[in-house]
N, C-alpha and C positions, 0 to 999 in steps of 0.2 A: 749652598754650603755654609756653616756654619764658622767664622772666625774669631777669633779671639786676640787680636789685636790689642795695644793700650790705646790711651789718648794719647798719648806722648808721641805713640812710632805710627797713629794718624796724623801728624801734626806734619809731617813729610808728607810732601804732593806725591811721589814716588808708590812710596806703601799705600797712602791712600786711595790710588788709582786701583795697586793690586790687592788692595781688600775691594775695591766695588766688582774687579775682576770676577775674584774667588768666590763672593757674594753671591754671584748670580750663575755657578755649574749649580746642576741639582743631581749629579751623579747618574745622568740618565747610559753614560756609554755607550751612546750616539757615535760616536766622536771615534772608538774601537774599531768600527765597519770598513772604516777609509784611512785608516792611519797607515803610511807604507810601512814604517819599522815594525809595528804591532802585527801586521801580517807576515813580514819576514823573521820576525824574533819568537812572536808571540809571549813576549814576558809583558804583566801588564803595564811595569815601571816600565818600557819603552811605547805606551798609547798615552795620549794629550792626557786622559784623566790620571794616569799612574802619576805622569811628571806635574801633573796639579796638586796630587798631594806631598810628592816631594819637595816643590817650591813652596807651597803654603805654609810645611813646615819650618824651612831653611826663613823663610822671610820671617814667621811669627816669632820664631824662637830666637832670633836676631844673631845667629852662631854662626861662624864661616861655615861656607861649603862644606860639606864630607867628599871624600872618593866616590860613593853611590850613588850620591844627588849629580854629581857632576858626569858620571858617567851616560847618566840616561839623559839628563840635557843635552849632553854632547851628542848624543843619537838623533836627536828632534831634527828632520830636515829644514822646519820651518814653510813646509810646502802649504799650509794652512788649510789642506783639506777638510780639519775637524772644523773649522770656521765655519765652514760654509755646509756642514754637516748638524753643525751644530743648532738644536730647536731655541736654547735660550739664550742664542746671542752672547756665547763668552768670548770676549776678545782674546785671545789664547796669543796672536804675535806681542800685542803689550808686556803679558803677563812673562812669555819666556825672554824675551828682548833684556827684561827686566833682572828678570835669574840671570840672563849671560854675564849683565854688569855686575853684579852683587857675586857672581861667583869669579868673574876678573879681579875684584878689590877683594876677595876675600882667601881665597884658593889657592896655593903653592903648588904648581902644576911642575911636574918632573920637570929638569932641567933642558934634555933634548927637545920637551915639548912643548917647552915656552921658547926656545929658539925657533921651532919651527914657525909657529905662530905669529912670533915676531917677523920672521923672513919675510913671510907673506904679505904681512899689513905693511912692511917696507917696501914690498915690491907689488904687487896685481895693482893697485890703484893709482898708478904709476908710468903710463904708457912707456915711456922713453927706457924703464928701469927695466919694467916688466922685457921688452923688445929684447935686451941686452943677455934678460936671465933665459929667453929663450933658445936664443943663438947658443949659449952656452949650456942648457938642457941637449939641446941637436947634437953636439959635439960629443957628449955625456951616453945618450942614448943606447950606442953600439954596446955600450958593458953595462947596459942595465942589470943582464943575470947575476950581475958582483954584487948590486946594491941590497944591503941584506933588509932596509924599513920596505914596508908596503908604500908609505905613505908618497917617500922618495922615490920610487917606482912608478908609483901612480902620478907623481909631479912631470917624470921622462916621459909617459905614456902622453899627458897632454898637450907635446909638442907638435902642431902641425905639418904637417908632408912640406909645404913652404911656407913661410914666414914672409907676410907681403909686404911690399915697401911704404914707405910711407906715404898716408894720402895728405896731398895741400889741400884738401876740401876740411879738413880737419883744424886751421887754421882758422882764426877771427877774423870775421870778412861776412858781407851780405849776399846773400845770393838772389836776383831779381826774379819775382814772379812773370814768367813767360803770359803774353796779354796783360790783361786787366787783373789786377789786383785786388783778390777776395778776402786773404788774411796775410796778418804778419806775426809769425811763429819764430820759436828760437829753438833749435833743433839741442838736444841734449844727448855731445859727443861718448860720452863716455871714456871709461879707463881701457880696462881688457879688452875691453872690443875693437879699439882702436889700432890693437898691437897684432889679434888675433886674426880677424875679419875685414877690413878697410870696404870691404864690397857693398856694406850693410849703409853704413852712414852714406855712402856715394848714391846710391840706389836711392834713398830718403830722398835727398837735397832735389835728383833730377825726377823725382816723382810729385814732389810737393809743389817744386816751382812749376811743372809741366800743368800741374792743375791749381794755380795761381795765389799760390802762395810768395811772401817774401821769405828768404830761409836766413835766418840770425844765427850764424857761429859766436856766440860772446863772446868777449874776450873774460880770462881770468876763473871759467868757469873747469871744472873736472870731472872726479870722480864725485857720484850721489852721495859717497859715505857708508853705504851699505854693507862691503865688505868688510870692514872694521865695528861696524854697528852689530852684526852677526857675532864676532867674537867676543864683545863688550866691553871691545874698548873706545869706551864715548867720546876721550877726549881729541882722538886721533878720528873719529868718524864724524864727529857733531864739527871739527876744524874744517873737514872736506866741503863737507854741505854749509855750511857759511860760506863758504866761497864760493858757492853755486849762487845762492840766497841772492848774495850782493851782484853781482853777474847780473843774474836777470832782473832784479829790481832796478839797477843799472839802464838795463834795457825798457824795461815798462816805464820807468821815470821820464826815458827819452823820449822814445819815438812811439813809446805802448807797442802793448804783443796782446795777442791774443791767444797764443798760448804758448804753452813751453811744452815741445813734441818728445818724447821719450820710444826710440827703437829698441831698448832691452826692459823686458817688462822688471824683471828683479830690481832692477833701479826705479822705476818706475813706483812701483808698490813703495818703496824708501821716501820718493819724493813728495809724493801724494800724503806721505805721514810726517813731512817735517812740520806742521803747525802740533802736532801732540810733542815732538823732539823738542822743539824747542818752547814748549806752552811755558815756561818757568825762564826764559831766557831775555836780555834785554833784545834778541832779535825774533821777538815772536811775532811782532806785528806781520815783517817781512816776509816771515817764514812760514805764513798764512796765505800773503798773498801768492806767492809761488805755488802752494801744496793746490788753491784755488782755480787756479788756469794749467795747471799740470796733465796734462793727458798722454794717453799711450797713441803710437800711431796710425791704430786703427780705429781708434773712435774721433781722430780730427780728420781722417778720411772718410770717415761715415758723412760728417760734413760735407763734403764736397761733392765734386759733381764725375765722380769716376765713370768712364764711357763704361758701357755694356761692351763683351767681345765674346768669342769664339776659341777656344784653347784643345789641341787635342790632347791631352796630356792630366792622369788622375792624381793625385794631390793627397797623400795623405796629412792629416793636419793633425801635430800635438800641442795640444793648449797649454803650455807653460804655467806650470804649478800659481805663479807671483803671478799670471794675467787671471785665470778663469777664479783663484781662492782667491787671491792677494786684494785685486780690484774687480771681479766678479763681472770680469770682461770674457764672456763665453763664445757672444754669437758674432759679433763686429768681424772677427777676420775671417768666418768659414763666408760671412755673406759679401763680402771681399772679394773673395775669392772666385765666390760663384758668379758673381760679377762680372768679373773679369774672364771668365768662360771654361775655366775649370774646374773641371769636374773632382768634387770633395769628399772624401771618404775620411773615416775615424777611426783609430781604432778600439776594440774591447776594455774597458775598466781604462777610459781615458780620465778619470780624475784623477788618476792614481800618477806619481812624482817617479821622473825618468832616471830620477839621483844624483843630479848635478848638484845643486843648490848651492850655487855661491863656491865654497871652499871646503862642501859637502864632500865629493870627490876625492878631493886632497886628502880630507882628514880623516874620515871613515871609507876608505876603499870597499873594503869586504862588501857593508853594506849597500854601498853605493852600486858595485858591481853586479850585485844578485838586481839592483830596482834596472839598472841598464839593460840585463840581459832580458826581463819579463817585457820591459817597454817596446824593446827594439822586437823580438819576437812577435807581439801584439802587433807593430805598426807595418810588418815586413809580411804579416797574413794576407794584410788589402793588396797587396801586389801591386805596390802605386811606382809610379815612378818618376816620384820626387816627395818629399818631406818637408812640409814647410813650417815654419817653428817662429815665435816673435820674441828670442831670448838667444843670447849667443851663448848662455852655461850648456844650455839642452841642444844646442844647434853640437855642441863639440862632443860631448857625451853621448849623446844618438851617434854622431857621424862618427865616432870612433867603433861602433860597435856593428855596420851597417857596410855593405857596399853602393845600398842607393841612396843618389844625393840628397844632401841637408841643406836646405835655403833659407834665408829668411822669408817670412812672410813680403815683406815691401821690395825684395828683389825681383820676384813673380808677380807683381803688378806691377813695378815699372816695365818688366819685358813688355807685358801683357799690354802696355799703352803706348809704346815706342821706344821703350829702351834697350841697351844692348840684352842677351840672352847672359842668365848669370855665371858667370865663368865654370863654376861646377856642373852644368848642366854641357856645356858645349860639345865633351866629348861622350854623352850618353844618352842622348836627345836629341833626336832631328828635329828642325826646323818647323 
């Protein structure tokens, strides 16, 4: 693609990155095949190419956002399937990451909808906040029919059956590798998941030490920043993940890690990109070494030494947008799985985004709703009987829309090795 750029607006590492971006689409429409919005809308300005030349021009012509540009960015789940669709290698997360920000600093977005906006980056990355705005979601729920926004509806709609308490494993503290000691990992708690699911990060800690890990809670560590990085607003996202940054470099400084484990792959894809986040920052050096020993769960268990077992029980498995596009982490958890002695099935047009995506959900229901209902359909064909997922956005959004259970993937191998059966399994699965 052709840009027209000056010296001047190359002379910004920022632009300059998304002219090498732009440089390199050749308008093949590749990228059209897998896009979910493109297949739900069909307008071209909602497929990676439409919004490539909306950003190219919003960026070249140097002019705040319009309402049109912003509209179809706002559509983009970020699910990166054209990435990985893609024949010429365009970085398409850079390049819109890039439009979120330039259209945050530039855009006067309605007034309800810069509240809402705001609400959220106050509260999800937040465990303690988020905890409080649930309980009080719960209590709300009963008169949802009054709530006249979809968005707000769909915020009532994401409240769990129960709200679990809180885990002390969540807590800064060591946890000893059971025997001999293979590696020492720092497990990376997270935000939402922590207020949402507790079952996930527990399952990690007694899975990793079980197969000889030491398990590192840092201290001072949170949320990846990814929530807020999605909206574009850097300075409330790029604050999170320096706090991460210092944490574990804290930790490697000390006693060294070998790696920093990530149970939600959406964070994970965040992590793995803070040496690009922060390439212009005085904490680049750092934020290299993290993004370096950064791994998802199931490729530091590929590592190790997981027993073989026997499972009666089929498994349908949905690859999280952020694990198989994001980090083009495909086969590690189905071989996991099979591993562990259950039997894996997939379902139809598994690249395709279940419509979580971060604050996807929240913001675009309609659309979100139509991607939920083709995914859950799809995955409810294999007739499995259980769902296992390595993302807690997809684990909540499937399980909203499904009556059979949603697990994480590392909750079904800890069972699978000796750990308890995962609490949502207990009343729908014998033994």
């Amino acid at each position: 693609m052709q840009t027209v750029f000056t010296p001047e607006q190359l002379r910004d590492p920022a632009l300059r990155r998304a002219n090498d971006i732009l440089r390199s689409c050749v308008h093949c429409g590749f990228c059209t095949a897998t896009c979910p919005t493109y297949q739900v809308l069909g307008d071209e300005l909602d497929s990676p190419r439409g919004r490539i030349y909306l950003i190219k021009d919003m960026l070249e012509s140097g002019r705040p956002a319009d309402k049109q540009t912003v509209l179809h960015v706002d559509r983009c789940l970020s699910c990166l399937a054209c990435m990985t669709t893609c024949p010429s290698g365009v970085h398409y997360m850079h390049l819109v990451d890039q439009a979120r920000e330039y259209i945050e600093k530039t855009y006067k977005r309605p007034l309800f909808e810069r509240l809402l906006r705001w609400t959220l980056a106050k509260i999800l990355p937040y465990p303690g906040r988020f905890r409080v705005a649930l309980l009080g979601a719960k209590i709300a729920a009963p008169f949802r029919r009054f709530v006249p926004d979809a968005r707000l509806r769909a915020m009532l709609d994401m409240v769990p059956d129960q709200i679990p308490p809180v885990s002390r494993n969540d807590d800064a503290q060591v946890f000893p590798a059971k025997g001999g000691r293979k590696m020492r990992v720092a497990l990376m708690t997270g935000c939402a998941q922590r207020a949402l699911d507790t079952d996930i990060n527990d399952a990690t800690i007694r899975l990793l030490t079980r197969l000889g890990c030491d398990v590192v809670i840092a201290r001072g560590q949170g949320c990846c920043g990814a929530l807020t990085h999605h909206m574009g607003k850097v300075d409330a996202s790029h604050g999170s993940a320096a706090r991460n940054i210092k944490a574990w470099c804290a930790e490697m400084d000390n006693e060294g890690l070998d790696a920093v484990v990530i149970n939600t792959s959406g964070c994970g894809t965040t992590v793995k990109d803070y040496g690009h986040m922060f390439a212009q920052d005085p904490l680049a050096g750092d934020a290299a070494r993290v993004a370096a020993i950064a791994f998802d769960v199931s490729e530091v268990l590929m590592r190790l030494d997981l027993p073989e077992g026997k499972q009666n029980l089929q498994v349908a498995y949905h690859a999280a947008c952020s694990l198989q596009h994001g980090q083009q982490i495909k086969t590690a958890p189905k071989t996991l799985l099979k591993r562990a002695g259950f039997a894996v099935v997939e379902p139809r047009d598994a690249h395709l985004c279940c419509g979580s995506a971060g604050t996807y959900n929240l913001m675009q229901p309609e659309i979100s709703g139509q991607l939920k209902e083709r995914k859950v359909k799809t995955l409810e064909a294999k007739q499995p009987d259980v769902i296992a997922a390595g993302n807690i956005g997809c684990m909540m959004q499937i399980g909203s829309g499904t009556q059979v259970p949603v697990v994480h993937t590392v909750e079904l191998l800890d069972w699978a090795t000796g750990g308890p059966k995962p609490p949502k399994l207990r009343a729908t699965v014998g033994n």
